[in-house]
KOLZAPA-780099 format. One line per field, with one value per atom (N, C-alpha, C): residue number from 1; x, y, z; atom name; chain; residue in one letter. Coordinates in steps of 0.05 Angstrom, whole numbers, plus 5000, padded with zeros to 4 digits. Atoms other than C-alpha are relative to their C-alpha. Example, Ala and Ser with C-alpha at 12.3 -4.5 7.8 and 13.67 -1.06 7.14 Angstrom:
pos: 1/1/1/2/2/2
east: 5018/5246/5018/4984/5273/4985
north: 4976/4910/5024/4976/4979/5022
up: 5000/5156/5000/4999/5143/5014
site: N/CA/C/N/CA/C
unit: A/A/A/A/A/A
code: A/A/A/S/S/S
This chain:
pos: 1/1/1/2/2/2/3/3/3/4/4/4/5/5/5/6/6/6/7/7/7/8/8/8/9/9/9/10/10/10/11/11/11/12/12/12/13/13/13/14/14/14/15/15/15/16/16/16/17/17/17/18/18/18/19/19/19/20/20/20/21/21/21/22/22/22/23/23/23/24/24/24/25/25/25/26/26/26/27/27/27/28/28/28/29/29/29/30/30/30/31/31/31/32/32/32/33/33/33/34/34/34/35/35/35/36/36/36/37/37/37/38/38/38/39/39/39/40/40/40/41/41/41/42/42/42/43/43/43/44/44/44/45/45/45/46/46/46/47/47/47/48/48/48/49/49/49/50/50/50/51/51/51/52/52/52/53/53/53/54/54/54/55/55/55/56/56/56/57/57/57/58/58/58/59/59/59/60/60/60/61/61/61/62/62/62/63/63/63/64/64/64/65/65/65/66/66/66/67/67/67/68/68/68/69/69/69/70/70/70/71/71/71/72/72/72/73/73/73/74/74/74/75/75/75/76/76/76/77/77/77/78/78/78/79/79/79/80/80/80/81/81/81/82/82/82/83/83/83/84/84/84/85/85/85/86/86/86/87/87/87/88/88/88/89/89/89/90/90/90/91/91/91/92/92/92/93/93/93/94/94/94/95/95/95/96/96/96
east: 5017/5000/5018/4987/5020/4996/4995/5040/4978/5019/4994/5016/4993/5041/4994/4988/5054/4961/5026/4971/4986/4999/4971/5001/4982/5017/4987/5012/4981/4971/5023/4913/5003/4999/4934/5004/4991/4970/4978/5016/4913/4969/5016/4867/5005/4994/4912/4994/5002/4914/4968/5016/4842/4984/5004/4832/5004/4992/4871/4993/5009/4845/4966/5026/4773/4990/4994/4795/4999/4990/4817/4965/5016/4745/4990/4988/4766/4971/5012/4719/5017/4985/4754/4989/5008/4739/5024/4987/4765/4994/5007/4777/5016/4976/4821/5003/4994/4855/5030/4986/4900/5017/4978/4966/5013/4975/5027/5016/4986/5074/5029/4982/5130/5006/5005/5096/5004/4998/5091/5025/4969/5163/5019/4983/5184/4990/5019/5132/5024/4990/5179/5024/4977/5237/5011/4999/5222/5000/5007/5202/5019/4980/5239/5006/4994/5263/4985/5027/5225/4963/5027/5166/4977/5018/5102/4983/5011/5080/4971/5023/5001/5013/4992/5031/5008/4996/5049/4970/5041/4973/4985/5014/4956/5011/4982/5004/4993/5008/4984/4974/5025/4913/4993/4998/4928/5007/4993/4963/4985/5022/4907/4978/5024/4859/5014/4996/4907/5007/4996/4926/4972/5021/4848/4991/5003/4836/5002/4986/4879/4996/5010/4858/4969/5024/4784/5002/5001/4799/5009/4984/4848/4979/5017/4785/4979/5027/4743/5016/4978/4796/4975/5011/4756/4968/5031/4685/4992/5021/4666/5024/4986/4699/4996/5000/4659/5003/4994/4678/5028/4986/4711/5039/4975/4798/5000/4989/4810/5030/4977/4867/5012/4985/4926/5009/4989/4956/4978/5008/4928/5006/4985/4935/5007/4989/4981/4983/5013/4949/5004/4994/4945/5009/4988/4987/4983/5018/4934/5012
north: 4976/5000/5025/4984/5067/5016/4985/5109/5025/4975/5170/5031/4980/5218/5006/5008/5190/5017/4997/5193/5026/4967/5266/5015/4982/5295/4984/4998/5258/5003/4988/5280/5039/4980/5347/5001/4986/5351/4989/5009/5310/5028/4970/5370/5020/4977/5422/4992/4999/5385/5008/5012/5369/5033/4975/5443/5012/4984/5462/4986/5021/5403/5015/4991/5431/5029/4970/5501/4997/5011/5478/4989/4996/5462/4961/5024/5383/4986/5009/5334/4977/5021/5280/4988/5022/5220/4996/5004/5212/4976/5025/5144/4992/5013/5110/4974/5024/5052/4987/5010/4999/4981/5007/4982/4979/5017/4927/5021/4984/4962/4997/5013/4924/5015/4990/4931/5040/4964/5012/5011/4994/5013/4995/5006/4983/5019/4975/5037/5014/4976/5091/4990/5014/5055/5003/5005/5046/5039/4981/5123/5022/4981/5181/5005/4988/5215/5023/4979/5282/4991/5002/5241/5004/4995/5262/4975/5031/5207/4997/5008/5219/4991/5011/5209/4971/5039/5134/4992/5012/5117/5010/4991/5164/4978/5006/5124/4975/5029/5052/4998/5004/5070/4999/4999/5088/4969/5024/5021/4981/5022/4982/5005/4987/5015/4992/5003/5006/4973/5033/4929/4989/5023/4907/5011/4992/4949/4979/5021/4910/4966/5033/4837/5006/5001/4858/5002/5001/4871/4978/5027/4811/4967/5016/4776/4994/4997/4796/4988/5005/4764/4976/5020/4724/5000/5001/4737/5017/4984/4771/4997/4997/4734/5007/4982/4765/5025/4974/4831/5009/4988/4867/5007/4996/4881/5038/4969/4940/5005/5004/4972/5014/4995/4986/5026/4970/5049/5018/4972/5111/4993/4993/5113/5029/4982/5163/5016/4991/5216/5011/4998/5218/5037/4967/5280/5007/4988/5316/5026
up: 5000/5000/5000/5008/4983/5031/4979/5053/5003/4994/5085/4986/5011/5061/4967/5035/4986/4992/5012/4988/4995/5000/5011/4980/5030/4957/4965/5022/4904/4999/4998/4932/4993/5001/4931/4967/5029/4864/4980/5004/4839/4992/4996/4859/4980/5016/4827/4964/5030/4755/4998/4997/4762/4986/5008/4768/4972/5029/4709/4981/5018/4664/4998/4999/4689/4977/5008/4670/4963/5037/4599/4983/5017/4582/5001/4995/4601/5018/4985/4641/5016/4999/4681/5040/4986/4733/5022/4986/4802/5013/4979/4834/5014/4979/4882/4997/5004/4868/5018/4986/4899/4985/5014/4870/5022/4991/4874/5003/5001/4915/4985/5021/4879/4964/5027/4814/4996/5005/4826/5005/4995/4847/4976/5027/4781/4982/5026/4739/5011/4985/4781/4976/5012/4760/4971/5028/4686/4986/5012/4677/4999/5000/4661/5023/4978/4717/5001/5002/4697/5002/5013/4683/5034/4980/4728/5010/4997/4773/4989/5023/4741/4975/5027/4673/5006/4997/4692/5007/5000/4705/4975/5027/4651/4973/5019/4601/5013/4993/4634/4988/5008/4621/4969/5035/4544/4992/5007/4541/4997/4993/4570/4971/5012/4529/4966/5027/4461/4999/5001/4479/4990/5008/4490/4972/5027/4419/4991/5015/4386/5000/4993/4420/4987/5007/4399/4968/5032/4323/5002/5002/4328/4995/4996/4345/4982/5025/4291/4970/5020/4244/4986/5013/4187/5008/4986/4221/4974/5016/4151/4976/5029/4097/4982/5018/4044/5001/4995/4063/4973/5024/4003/5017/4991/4012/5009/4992/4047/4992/5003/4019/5023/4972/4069/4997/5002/4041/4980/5022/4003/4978/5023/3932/4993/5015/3899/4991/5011/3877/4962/5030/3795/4992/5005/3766/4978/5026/3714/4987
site: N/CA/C/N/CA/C/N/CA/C/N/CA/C/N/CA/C/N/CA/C/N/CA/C/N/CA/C/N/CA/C/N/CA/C/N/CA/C/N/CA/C/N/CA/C/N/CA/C/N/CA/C/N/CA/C/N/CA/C/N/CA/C/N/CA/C/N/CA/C/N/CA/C/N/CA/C/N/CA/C/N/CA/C/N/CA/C/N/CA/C/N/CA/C/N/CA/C/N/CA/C/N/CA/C/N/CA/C/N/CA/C/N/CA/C/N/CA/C/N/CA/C/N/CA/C/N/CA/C/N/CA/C/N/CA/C/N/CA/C/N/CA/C/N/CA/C/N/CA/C/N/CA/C/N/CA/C/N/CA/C/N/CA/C/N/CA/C/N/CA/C/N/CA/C/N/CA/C/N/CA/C/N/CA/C/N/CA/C/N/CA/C/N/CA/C/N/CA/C/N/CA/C/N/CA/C/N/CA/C/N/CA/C/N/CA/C/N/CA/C/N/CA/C/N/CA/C/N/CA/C/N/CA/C/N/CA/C/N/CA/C/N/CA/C/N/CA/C/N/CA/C/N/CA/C/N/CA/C/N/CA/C/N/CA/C/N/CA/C/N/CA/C/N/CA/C/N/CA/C/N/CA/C/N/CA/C/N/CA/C/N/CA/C/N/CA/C/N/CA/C/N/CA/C/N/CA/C/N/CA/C/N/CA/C/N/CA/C/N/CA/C/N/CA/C/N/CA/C/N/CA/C/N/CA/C
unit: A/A/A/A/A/A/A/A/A/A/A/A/A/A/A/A/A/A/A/A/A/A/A/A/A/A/A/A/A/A/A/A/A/A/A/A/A/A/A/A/A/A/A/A/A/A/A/A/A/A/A/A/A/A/A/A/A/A/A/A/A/A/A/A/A/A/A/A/A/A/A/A/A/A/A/A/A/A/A/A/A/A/A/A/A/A/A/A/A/A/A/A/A/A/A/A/A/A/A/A/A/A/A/A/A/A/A/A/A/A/A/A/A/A/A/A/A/A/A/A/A/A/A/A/A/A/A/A/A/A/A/A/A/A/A/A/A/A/A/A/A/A/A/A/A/A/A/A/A/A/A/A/A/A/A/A/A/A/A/A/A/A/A/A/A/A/A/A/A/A/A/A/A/A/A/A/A/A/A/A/A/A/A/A/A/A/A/A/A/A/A/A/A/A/A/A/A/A/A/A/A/A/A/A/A/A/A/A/A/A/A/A/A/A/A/A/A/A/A/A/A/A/A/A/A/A/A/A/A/A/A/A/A/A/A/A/A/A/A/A/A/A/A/A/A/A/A/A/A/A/A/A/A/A/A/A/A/A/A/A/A/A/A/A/A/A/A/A/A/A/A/A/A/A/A/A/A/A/A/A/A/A/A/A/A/A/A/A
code: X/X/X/X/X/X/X/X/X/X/X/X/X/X/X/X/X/X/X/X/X/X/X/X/X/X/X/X/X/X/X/X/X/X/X/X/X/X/X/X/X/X/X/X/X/X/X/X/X/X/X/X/X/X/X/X/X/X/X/X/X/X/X/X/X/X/X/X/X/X/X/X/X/X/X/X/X/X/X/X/X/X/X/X/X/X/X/X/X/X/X/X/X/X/X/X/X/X/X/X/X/X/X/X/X/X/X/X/X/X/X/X/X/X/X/X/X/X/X/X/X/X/X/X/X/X/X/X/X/X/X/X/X/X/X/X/X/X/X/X/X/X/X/X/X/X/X/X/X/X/X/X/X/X/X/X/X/X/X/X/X/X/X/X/X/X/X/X/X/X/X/X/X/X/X/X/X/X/X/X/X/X/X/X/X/X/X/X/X/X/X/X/X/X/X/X/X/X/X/X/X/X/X/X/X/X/X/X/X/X/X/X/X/X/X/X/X/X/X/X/X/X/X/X/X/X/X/X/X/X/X/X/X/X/X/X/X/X/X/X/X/X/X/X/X/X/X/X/X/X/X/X/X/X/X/X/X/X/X/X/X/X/X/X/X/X/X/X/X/X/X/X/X/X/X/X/X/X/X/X/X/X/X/X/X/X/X/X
């Protein structure tokens, strides 16, 4: 579990973005969650040194969110064999 202090300082700074995200026009979701202290010691670990400890939840949550993407198309593989070829790139555009 994360210490009374640790919870403090990211209650507060929590607050301040929260504010300025609000300010910006932004909507956003507050919850409390309960981490591996291990596991959150290796996030620390892995991240820049500048990097803001929200931005490691923010950037976990993108991950989560772009992994199950990816497993859910992955899944739809062949579920619509007559489905016409999508092409993969753009075509060139013809010089007139």
């Amino acid at each position: 579990m994360i210490d009374l202090d640790a919870m403090l300082y990211f209650d507060s700074f929590f607050d301040v973005c929260c504010h300025h995200y609000m300010n910006q026009g932004g909507s956003i979701m507050r919850t409390t969650v309960t981490i591996d202290d291990a596991l959150y010691a290796q996030a620390l670990e892995m991240a820049d040194p500048d990097m803001d400890k929200a931005d490691i939840f923010r950037e976990a949550m993108k991950t989560f969110v772009r992994v199950q993407a990816a497993k859910r198309l992955a899944s739809l593989g062949g579920t619509s064999p007559d489905m016409p070829i999508v092409p993969r790139r753009r075509e060139e555009p013809s010089a007139e």
